[in-house]
C-alpha positions as CSV (number, residue, x, y, z in Angstrom):
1,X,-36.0,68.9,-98.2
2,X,-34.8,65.5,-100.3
3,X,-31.9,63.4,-100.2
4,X,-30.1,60.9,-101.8
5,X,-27.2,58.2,-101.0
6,X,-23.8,58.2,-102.6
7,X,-21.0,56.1,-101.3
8,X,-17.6,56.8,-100.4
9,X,-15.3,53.7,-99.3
10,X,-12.3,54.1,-96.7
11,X,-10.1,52.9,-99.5
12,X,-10.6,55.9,-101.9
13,X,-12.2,58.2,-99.5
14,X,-13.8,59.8,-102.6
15,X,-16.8,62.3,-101.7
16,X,-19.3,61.7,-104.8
17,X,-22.3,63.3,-105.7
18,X,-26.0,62.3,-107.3
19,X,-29.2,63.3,-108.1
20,X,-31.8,64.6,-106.1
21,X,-34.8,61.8,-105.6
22,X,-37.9,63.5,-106.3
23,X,-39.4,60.6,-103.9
24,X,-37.4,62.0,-101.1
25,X,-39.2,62.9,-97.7
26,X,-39.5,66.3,-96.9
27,X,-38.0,67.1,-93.3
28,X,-39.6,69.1,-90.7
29,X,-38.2,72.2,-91.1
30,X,-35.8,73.4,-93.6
31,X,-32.9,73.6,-91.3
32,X,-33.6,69.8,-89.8
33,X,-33.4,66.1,-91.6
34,X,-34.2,62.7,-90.2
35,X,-32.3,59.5,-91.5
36,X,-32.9,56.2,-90.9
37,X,-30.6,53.5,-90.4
38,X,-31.5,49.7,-90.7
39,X,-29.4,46.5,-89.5
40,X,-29.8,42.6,-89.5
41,X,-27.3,40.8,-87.9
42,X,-26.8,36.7,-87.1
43,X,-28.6,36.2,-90.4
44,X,-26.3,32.0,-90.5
45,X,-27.4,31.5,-94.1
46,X,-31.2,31.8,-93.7
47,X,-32.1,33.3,-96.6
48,X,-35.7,32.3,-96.4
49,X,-38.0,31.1,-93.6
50,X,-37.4,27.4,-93.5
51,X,-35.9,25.1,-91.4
52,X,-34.2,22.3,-93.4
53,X,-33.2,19.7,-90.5
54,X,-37.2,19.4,-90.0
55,X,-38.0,20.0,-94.0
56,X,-40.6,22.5,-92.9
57,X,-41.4,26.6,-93.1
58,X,-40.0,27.4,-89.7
59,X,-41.2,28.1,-86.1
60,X,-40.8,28.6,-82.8
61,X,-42.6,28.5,-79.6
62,X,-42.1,32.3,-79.3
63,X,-43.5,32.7,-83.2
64,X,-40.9,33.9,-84.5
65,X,-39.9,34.1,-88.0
66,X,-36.5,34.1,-90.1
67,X,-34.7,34.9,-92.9
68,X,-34.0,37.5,-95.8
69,X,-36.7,37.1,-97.3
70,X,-39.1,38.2,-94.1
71,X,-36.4,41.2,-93.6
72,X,-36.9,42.2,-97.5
73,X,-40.6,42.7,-96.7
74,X,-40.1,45.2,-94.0
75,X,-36.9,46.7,-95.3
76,X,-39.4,47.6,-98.1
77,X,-42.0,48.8,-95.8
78,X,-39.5,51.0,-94.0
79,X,-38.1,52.4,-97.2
80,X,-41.8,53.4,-98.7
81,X,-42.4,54.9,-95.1
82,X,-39.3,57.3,-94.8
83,X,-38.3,57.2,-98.7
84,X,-35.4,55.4,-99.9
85,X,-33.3,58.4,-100.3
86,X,-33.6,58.8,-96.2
87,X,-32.7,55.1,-95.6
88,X,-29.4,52.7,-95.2
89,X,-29.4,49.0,-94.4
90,X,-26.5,47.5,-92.9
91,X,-25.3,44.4,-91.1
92,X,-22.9,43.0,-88.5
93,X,-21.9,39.9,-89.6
94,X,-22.0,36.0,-89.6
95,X,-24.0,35.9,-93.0
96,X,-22.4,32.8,-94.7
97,X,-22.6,30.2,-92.2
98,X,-25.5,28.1,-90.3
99,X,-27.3,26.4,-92.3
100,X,-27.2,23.1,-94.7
101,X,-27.5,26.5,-97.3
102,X,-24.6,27.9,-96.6
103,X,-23.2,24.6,-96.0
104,X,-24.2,23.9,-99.4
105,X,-22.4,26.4,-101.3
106,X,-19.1,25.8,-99.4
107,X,-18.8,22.4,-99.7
108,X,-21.4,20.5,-102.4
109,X,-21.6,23.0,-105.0
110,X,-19.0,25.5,-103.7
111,X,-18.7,29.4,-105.2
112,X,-14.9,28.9,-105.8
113,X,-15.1,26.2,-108.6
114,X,-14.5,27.5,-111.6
115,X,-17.5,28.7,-113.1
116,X,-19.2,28.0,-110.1
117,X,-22.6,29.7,-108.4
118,X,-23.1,33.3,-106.9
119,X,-23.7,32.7,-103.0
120,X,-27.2,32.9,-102.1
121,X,-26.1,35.2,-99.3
122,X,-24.7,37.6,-102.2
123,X,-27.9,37.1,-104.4
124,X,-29.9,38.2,-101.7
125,X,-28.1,41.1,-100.3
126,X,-27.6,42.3,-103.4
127,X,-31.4,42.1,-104.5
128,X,-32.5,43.9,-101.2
129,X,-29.9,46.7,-101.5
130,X,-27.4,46.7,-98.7
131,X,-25.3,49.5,-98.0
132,X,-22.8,47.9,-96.3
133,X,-22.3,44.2,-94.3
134,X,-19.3,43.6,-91.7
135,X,-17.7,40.4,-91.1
136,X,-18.5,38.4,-88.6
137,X,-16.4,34.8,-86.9
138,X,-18.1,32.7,-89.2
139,X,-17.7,34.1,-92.2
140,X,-14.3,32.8,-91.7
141,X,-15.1,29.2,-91.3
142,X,-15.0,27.5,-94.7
143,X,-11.1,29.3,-95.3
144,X,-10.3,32.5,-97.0
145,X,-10.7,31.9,-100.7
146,X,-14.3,31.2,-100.1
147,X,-14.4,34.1,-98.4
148,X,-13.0,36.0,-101.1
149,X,-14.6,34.6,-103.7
150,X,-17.9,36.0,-101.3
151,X,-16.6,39.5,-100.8
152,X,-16.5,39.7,-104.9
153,X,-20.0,38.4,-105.3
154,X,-20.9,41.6,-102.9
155,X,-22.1,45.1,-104.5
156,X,-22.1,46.2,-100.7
157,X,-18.5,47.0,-99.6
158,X,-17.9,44.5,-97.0
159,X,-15.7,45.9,-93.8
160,X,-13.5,44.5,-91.1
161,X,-11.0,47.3,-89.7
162,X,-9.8,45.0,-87.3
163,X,-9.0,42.3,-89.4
164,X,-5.0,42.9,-90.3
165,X,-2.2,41.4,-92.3
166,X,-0.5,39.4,-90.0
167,X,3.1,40.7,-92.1
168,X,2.4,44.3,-92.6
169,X,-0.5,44.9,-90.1
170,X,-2.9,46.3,-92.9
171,X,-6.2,46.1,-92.9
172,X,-7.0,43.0,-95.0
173,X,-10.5,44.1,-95.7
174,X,-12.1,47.5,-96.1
175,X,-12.1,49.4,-92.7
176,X,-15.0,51.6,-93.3
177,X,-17.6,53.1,-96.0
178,X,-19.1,56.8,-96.4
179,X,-22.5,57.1,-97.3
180,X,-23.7,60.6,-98.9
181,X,-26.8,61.7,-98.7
182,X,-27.7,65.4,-100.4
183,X,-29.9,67.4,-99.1
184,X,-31.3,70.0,-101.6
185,X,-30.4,73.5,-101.4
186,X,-28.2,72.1,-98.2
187,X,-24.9,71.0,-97.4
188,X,-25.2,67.0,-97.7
189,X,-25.6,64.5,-94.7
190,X,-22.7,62.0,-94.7
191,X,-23.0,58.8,-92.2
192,X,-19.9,57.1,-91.8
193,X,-19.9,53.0,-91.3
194,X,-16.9,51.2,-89.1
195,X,-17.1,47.5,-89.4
196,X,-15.3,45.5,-86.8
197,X,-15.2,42.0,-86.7
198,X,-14.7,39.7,-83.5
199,X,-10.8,38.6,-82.7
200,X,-12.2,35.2,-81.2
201,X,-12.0,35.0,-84.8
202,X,-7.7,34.4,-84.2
203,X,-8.8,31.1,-82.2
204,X,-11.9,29.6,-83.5
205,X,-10.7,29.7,-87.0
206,X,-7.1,29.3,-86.0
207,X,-6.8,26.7,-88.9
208,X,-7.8,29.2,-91.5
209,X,-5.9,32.7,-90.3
210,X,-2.9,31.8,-88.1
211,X,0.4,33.1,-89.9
212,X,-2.4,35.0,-92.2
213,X,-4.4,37.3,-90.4
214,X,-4.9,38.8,-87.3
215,X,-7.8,40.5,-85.1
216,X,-6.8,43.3,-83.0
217,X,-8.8,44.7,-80.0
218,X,-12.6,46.8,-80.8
219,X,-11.4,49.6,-78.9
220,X,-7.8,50.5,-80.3
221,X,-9.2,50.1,-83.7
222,X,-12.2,52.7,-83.4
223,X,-10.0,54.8,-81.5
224,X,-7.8,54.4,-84.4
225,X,-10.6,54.5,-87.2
226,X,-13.4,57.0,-86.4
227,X,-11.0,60.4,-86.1
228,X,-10.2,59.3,-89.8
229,X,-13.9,59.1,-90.1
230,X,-14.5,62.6,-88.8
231,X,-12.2,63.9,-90.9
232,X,-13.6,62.4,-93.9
233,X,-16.7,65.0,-92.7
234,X,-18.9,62.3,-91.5
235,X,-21.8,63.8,-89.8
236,X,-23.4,60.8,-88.3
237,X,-20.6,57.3,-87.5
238,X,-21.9,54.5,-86.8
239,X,-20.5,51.1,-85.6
240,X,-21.1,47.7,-86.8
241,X,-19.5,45.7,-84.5
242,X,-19.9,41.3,-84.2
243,X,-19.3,41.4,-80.7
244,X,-21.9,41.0,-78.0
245,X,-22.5,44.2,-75.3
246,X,-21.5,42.5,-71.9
247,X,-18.0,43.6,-71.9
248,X,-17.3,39.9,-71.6
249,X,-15.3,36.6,-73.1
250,X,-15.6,32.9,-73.5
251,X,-11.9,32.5,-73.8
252,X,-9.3,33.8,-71.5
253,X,-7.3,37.1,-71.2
254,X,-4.5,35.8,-74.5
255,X,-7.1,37.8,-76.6
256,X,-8.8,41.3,-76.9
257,X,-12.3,41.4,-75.6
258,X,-14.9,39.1,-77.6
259,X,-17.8,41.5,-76.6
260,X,-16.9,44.7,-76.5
261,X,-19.4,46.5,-78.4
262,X,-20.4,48.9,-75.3
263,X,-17.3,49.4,-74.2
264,X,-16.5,50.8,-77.5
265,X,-19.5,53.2,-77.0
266,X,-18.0,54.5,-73.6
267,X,-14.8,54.6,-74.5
268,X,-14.2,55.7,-77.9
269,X,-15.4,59.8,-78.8
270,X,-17.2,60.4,-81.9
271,X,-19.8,57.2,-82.4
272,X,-23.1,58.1,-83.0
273,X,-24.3,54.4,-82.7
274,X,-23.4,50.9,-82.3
275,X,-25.5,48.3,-84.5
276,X,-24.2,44.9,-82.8
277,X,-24.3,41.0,-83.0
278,X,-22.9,38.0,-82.1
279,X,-24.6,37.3,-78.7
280,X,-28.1,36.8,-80.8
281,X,-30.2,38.6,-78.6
282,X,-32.9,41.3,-79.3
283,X,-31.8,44.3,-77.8
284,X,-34.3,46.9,-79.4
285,X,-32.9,50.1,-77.6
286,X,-29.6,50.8,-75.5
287,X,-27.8,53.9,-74.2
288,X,-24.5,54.2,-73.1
289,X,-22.6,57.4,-71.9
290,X,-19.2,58.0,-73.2
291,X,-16.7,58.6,-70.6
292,X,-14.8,61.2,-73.0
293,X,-17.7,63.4,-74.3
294,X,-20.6,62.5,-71.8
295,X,-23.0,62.3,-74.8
296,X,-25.6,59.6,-74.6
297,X,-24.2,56.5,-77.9
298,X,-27.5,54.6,-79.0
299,X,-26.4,50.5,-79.6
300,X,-28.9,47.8,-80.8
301,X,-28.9,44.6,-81.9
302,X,-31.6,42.5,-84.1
303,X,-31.8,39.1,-82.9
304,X,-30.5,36.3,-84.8
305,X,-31.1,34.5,-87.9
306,X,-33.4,37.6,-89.4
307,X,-36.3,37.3,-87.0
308,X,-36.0,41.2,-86.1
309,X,-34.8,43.9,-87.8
310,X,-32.8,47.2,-86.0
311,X,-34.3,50.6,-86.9
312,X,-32.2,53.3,-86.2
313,X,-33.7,57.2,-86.3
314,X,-31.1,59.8,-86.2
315,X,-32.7,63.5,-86.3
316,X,-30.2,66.1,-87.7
317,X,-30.2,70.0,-87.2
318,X,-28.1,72.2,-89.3
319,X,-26.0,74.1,-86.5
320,X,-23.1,77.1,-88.0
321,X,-23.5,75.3,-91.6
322,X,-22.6,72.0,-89.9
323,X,-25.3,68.9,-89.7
324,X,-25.1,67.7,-86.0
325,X,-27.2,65.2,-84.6
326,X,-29.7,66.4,-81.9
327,X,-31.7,63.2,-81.5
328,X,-31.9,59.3,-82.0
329,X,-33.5,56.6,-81.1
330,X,-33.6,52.8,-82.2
331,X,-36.1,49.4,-82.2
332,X,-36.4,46.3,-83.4
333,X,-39.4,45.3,-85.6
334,X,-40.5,41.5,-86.0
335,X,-40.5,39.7,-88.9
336,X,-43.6,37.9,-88.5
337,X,-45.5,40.7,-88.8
338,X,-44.9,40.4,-92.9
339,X,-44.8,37.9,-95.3
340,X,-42.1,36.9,-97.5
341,X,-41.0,39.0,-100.4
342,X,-42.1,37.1,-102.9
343,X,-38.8,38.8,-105.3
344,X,-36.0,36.9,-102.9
345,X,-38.4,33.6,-102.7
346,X,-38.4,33.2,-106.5
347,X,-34.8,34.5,-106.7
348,X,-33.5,31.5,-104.2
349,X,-36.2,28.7,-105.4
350,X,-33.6,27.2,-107.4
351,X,-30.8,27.2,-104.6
352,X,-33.2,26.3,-102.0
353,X,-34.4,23.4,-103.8
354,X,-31.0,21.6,-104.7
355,X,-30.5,22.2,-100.8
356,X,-33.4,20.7,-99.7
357,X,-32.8,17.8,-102.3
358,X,-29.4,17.5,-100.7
359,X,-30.6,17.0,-97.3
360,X,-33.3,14.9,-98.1
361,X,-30.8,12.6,-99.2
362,X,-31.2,9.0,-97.3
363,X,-27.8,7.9,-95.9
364,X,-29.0,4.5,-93.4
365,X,-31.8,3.1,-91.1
366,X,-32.2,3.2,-87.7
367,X,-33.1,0.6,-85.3
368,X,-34.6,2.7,-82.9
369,X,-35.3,6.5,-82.3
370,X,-32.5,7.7,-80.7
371,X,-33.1,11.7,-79.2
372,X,-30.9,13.9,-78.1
373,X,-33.2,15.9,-76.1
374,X,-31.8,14.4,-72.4
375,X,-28.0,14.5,-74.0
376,X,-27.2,17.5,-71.5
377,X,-27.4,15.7,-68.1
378,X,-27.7,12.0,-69.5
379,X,-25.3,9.7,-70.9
380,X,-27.3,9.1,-74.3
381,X,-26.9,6.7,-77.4
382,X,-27.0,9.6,-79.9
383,X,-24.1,11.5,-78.6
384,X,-22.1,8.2,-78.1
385,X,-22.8,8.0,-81.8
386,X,-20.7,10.9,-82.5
387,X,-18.1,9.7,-80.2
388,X,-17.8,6.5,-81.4
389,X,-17.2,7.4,-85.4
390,X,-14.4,9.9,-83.9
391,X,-12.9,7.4,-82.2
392,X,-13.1,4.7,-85.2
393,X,-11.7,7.4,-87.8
394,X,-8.7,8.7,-85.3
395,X,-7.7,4.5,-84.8
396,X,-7.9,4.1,-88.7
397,X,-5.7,7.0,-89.3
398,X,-3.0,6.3,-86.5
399,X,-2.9,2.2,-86.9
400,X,0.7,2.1,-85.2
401,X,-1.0,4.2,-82.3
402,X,-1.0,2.2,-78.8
403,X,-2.0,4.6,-76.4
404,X,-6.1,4.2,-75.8
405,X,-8.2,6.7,-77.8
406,X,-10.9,8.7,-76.0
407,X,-13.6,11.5,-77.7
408,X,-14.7,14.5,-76.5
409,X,-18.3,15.8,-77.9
410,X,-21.3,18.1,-76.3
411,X,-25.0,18.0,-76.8
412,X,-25.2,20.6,-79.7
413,X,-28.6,20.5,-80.0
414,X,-31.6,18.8,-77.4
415,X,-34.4,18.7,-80.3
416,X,-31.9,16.5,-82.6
417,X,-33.6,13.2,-83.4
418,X,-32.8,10.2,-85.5
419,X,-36.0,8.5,-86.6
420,X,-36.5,5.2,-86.5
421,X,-36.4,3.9,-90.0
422,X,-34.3,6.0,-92.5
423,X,-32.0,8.8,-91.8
424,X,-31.3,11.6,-93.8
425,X,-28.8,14.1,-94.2
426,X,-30.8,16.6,-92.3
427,X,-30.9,14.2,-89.3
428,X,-27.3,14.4,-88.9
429,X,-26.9,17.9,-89.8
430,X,-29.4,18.5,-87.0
431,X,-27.2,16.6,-84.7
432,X,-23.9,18.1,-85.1
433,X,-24.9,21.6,-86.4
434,X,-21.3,23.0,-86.2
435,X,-18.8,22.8,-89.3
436,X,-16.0,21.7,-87.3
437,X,-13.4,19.5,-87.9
438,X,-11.8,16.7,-85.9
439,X,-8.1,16.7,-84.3
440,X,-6.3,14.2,-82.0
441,X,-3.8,15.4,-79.0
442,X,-2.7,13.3,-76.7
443,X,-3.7,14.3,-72.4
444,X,-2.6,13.2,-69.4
445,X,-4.6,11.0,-66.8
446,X,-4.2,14.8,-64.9
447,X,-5.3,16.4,-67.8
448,X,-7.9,14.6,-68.5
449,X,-9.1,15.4,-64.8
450,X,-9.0,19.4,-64.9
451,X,-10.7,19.2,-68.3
452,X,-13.7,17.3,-67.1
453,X,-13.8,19.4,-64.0
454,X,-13.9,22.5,-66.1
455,X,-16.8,20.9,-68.0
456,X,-19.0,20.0,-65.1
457,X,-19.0,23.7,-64.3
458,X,-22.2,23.4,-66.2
459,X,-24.4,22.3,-63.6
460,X,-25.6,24.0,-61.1
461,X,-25.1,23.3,-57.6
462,X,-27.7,20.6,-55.7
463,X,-28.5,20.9,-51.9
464,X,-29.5,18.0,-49.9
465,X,-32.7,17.4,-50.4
466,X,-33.6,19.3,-53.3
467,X,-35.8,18.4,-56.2
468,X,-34.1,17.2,-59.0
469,X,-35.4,19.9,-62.1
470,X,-33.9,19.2,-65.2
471,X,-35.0,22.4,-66.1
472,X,-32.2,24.5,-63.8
473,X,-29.9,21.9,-63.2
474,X,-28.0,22.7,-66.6
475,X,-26.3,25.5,-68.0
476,X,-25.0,27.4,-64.6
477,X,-23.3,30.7,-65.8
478,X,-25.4,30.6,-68.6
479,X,-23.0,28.1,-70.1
480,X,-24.0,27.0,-73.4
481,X,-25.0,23.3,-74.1
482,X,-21.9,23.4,-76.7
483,X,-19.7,24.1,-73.8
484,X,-20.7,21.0,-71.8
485,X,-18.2,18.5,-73.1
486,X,-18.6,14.5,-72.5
487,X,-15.7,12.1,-72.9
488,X,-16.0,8.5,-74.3
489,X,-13.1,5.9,-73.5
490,X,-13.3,6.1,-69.4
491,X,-15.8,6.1,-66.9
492,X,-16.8,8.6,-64.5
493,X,-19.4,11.0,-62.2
494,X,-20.1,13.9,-61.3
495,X,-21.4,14.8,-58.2
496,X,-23.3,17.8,-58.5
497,X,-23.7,18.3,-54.9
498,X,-20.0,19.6,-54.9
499,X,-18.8,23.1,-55.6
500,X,-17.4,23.3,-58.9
501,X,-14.0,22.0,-59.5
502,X,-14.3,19.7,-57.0
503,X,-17.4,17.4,-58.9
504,X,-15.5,14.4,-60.8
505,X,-15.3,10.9,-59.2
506,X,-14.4,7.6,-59.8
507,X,-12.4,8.5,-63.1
508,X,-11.6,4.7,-64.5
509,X,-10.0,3.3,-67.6
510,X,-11.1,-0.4,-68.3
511,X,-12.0,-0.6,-64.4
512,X,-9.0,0.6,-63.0
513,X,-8.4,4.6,-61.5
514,X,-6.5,6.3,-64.0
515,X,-3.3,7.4,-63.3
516,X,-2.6,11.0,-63.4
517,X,0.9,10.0,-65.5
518,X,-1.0,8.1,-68.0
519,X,-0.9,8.9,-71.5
520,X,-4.2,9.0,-74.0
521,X,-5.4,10.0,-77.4
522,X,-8.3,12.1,-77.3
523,X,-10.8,13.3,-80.2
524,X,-11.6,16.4,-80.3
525,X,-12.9,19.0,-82.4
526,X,-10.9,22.0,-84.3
527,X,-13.2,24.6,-81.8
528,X,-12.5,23.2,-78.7
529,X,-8.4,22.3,-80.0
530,X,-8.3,26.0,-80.6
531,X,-9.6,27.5,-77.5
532,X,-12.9,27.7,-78.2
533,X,-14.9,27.8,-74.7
534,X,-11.5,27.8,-72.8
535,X,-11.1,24.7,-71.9
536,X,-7.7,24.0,-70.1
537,X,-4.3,22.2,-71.7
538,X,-5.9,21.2,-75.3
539,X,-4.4,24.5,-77.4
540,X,-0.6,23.1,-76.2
541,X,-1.0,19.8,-76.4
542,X,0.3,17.3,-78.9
543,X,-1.3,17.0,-82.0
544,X,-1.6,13.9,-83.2
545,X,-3.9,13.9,-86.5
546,X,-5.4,16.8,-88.2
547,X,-6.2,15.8,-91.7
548,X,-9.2,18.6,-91.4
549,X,-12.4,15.8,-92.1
550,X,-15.4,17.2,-91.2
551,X,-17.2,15.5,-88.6
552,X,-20.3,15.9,-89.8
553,X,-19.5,14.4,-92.7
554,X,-17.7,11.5,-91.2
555,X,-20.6,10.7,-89.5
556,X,-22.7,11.1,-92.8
557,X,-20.3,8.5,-94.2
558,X,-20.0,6.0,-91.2
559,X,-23.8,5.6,-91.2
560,X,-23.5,4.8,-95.4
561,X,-20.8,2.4,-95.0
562,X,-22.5,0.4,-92.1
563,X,-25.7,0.8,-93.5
564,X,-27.9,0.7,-90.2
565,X,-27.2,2.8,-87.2
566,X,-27.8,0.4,-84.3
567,X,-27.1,1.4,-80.7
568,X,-26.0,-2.0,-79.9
569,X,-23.0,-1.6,-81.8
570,X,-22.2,2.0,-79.8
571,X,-24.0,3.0,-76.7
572,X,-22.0,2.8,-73.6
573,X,-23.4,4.5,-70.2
574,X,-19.5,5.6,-69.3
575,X,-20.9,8.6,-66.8
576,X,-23.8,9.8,-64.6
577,X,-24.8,12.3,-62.5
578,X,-24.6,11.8,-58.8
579,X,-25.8,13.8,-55.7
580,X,-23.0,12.6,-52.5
581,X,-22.2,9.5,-54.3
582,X,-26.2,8.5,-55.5
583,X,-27.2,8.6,-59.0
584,X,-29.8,11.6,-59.8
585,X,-31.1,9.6,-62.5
């Protein structure tokens, strides 16, 4: 028995036909097929195995490995195993965004000039032969011409059935894809693709979609996609879905669920299989029962950044002239079990090396070595360097401003470090990692209060008498280090021997308490502004500048025009850690 792959998009709903590959594997029995069904997710602009804030191939202590490149290798090895006829490749989003790579191509070179550069992303993709790629939050992050401009450099179709119109409620990109695959001297296998996209989307890029787009919930959407699916004759549907498994969300209840991707499983009939991202984890095999049917839906997800690769094995059975699936299974396979394909290396060489020129760039000197390693439960000079050019830029923009300016920033990354000697671009890109923008609102001395109490849910409770280990002290909740927010401006502690909510003492401005009535200027970024993390009374709050400069490149610029980055001119211990009133540290 052989097969081939034809494509069918939700837009035309066309049902194509091709010939039969005489490559094609032969099934078990005449009456019986398997397919197999590949996915990367998370891939953030790694297109090859390097990590370009350390200017090095890159590693981990777990050994992993990254990029398209390493997933080309055993995307090829899979394909020469079951035949390329019996194989599809998908993947779930956040492709475009990451890395000074993907920085590179929005910003310093972007696609959208005129005349300007096919995406590496798309170079890539389009080399290996994807069959289709979903959206994911990121790809939304440098605005939606870019992300046009993207979609066009694409020969895979890519899909978002969630992603509406904000006007007409359309979908603004294609919902879903069939893929044909005939069988000879059989009735062909079609696999239907739904691509859904997160609706966190609506308030981490609220800058870029807001009166434009917007995301509506996982599970209406299936429900409202895969009967059209069905009927399309899909024999296999699978789901790419950016949304984590844990039923779960980082922002409040305003918005449909950010990880729903199980729930769609149990919830929705007629979904063979969920391929998922967005929570970066390695999930090789998952089963979930649907509440409707009963029958067992298979979800995996690949990691993050290429470093695994999904493998999906669906066994078909001809059943009353109909192909009905009567087995699956899934895994993940490591990268760094194969080297790079040497085809995407040589492909990317040229946009690789103006990137790695780019960050290589020197942009001051620093007095010292400043790390950001202890910038999670320590008041460091790094991170009041990034508070300190926020604070600068919002006073330069607002000169008839008299209310005091504060900044908001978290510890983005722990293995950031600024040489002594020169720094590069790379150095601050490794800093602040994040392509965010900054924003000023004015808070309340009240405000101001709930907010840092809200932050310091981050640390775990301390007992009397307990060691102090750095190593669990932080992240309680499994709260990400990017949720941890410091402020700059006032002075305060926070007593981890307290319950949560109840941690933040001795709040000051210039030595006196603050007064719950008083009025400030705080910095803050376009993520946190928006709702990212939920953070209370900053999406209602005055705005008072937004002239969308990116932070990172503010503080690229701030250490040009001062020339040395001295922590003299910045550093100020404003909070600490306590333990009933006595500094941990």
């Amino acid at each position: 028995m052989q097969t081939k792959k034809l494509t069918v998009t939700g837009a035309t709903a066309l049902c194509l036909m091709a010939l039969v590959s005489p490559h094609a594997q032969a099934a078990s029995r005449p009456d019986s097929v398997t397919i197999t069904v590949m996915g990367t997710s998370d891939i953030h602009s790694n297109a090859l195995n390097w990590d370009y804030f350390k200017d090095a191939a890159y590693s981990d202590s777990a050994g992993n490995s990254i990029g398209l490149a390493k997933v080309s290798s055993l995307v090829n090895q899979v394909r020469a195993e079951r035949g390329r006829d019996h194989t599809l490749l998908f993947d779930s989003g956040d492709t475009i965004q990451g890395t000074p790579l993907g920085y590179y191509y929005a910003k310093v070179e972007p696609i959208t000039e005129p005349g300007g550069p096919v995406h590496p992303m798309a170079k890539a993709m389009n080399a290996i032969g994807y069959d289709a790629v979903t959206l994911g939050n990121h790809e939304f992050n440098y605005g939606l011409p870019l992300l046009a401009t993207w979609i066009k450099q694409m020969k895979a179709p890519v899909l978002g059935a969630n992603a509406v119109y904000e006007k007409s409620g359309r979908p603004a990109y294609e919902p879903y894809v069939i893929k044909t695959m005939k069988v000879k001297g059989e009735k062909p296998i079609k696999v239907g693709v739904l691509g859904l996209t997160n609706p966190g989307t609506a308030i981490w890029d609220k800058a870029n979609v807001e009166g434009r787009l917007r995301f509506t919930d996982l599970v209406e959407s299936a429900r409202k996609w895969v009967p059209v699916i069905r009927a399309q004759g899909a024999d296999v549907v699978v789901v790419t879905a950016h949304a984590g498994d844990n039923g779960m969300s980082s922002y409040g209840t305003e918005l449909p669920v950010e990880n729903a991707s199980a729930m769609v499983a149990e919830q929705v009939p007629g979904i063979d299989a969920v391929l998922f991202g967005h929570a970066h984890n390695d999930v090789p095999q998952r089963f979930v029962t649907n509440k409707a049917t009963g029958k067992q839906v298979l979800l995996t997800e690949p990691g993050r950044w290429g470093n695994r690769l999904s493998k999906l094995d669906f066994q078909l059975t001809k059943q009353r002239g109909t192909w009905v699936v009567t087995g699956k299974s899934a895994t993940t396979l490591n990268t760094n079990t194969v080297q790079e394909d040497p085809n995407i290396v040589r492909l990317l060489k040229p946009q690789h090396d103006a990137t790695v020129s780019y960050v290589n760039k020197v942009v001051a000197k620093s007095a010292q070595e400043l790390r950001a390693a202890e910038s999670p439960y320590k008041d460091t000079p790094i991170l009041d360097y990034i508070q300190q050019v926020q604070v600068d830029t919002v006073k330069q923009a607002l000169p008839d401003n008299t209310l005091p300016v504060l900044s908001i920033a978290a510890p983005f990354s722990r293995s950031a470090v600024f040489p002594a000697g020169d720094i590069k671009v790379r150095d601050v890109a490794g800093l602040y990692v994040y392509d965010n923008t900054l924003l000023a609102i004015k808070l309340t001395g009240a405000q101001i209060k709930d907010y840092l109490e809200y932050s310091a849910r981050y640390f775990n409770q301390l007992n009397p008498g307990d060691p102090v280990d750095v190593s669990r002290l932080t992240n309680a909740g499994n709260t990400p280090d990017y949720n941890y927010d410091q402020l700059s401006g006032v002075s305060y502690d926070i007593d981890v021997a307290k319950p949560a909510g109840q941690r933040i003492a001795n709040l000051t401005y210039d030595g006196a308490p603050v007064p719950a009535d008083k009025q400030f200027v705080v910095a803050i970024n376009n993520y946190r502004q928006s709702g990212g993390g939920g953070f209370p009374h900053v999406t209602g709050a005055e705005v008072v500048y937004n002239a969308q400069v990116e932070i990172r490149q503010a503080l690229i610029e701030y250490a040009t025009a001062k020339g040395t980055i001295d922590p003299a001119d910045f550093a100020a211990s404003n909070w600490k850690l306590t333990r009933d009133g006595v500094p941990l540290f």
